[in-house]
C-alpha positions, -999 to +999 in steps of 0.1 A: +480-179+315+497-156+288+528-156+298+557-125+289+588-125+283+600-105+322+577-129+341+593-160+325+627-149+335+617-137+362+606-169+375+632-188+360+659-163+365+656-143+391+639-165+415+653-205+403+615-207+400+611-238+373+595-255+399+568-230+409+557-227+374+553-267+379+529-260+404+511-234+391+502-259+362+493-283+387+466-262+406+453-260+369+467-234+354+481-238+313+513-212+310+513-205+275+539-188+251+533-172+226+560-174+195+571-138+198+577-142+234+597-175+228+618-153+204+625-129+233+642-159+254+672-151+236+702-153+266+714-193+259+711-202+298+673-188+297+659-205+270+675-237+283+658-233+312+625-224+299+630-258+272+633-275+308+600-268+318+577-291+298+548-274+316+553-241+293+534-249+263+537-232+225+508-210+212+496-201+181+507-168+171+488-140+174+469-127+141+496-106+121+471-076+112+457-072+155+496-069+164+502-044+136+475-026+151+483-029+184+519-021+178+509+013+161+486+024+195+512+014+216+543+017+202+565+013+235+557-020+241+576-048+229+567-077+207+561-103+233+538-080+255+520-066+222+516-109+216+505-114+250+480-085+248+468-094+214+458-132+226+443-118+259+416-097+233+410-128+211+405-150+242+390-125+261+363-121+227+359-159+226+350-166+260+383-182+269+396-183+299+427-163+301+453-144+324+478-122+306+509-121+325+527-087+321+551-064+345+561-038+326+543-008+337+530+003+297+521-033+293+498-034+321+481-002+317+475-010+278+460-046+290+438-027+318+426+000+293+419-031+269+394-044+303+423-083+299+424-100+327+457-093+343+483-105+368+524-103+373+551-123+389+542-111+419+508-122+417+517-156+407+538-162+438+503-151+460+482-176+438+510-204+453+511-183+489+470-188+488+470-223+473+492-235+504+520-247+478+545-219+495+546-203+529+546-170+540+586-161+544+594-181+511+567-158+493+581-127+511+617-142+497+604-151+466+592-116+460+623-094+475+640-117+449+621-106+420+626-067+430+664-063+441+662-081+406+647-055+394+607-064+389+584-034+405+551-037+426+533-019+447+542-031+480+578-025+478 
């Protein structure tokens, strides 16, 4: 998983979610951050957080001329979703298996016009709802957490 800058604070934020990200790389997912994202972690508290969770492991960076490009067709999006995106194609051309993790409205629609496979916060908390590692009203918590926070989805 790809992760972005708003889904990692959002988990570790908004929700005190260090722990789920644990478990998400225990059902055998890899969270992955890419160097521009890790550059976004800029509030002190945040990045301490995120250096907390040995589970979120450092990417290569993107290649400098695809985010150039990218940057130019999609100029509203910022440098850790136009990383995130960028990696999603090269994986995405290499047969890797990959899940960009974006949920910022722009970002998504640029990764679903690219064809990257996608998912957000609030489809990280169902993966954990499905996987039996959370139940029902904690993922209903979990999720009215991320949005008074200020996250968007579709069901609320």
């Amino acid at each position: 998983m790809l992760m972005d800058t708003s889904s990692l604070i959002g988990f570790l934020v908004e929700i005190d979610g260090a722990d789920l990200l644990r478990q998400l790389t225990s059902l055998g997912h890899e969270l992955l951050v890419c160097p521009s994202v890790d550059a976004e972690l800029r509030r002190p508290a945040t990045r301490a957080k995120a250096r907390a969770v040995k589970e979120l492991v450092s990417c290569a960076a993107a290649d400098p001329d695809a985010l150039g490009r990218l940057k130019a067709r999609y100029p509203g999006l910022g440098s850790g979703e136009v990383e995130v995106i960028a990696l999603g194609i090269r994986y995405k051309a290499s047969q890797i298996e990959y899940l960009c993790v974006l949920d910022d409205k722009s970002a998504r629609e640029a990764a679903q016009e690219l064809e990257l496979m996608l998912i957000g916060a609030v489809g990280l908390i169902e993966i954990l709802l499905k996987a039996g590692r959370i139940d029902a009203p904690t993922a209903e918590r979990l999720v009215l957490a991320l949005v008074t926070g200020g996250f968007r989805y579709r069901g609320h």
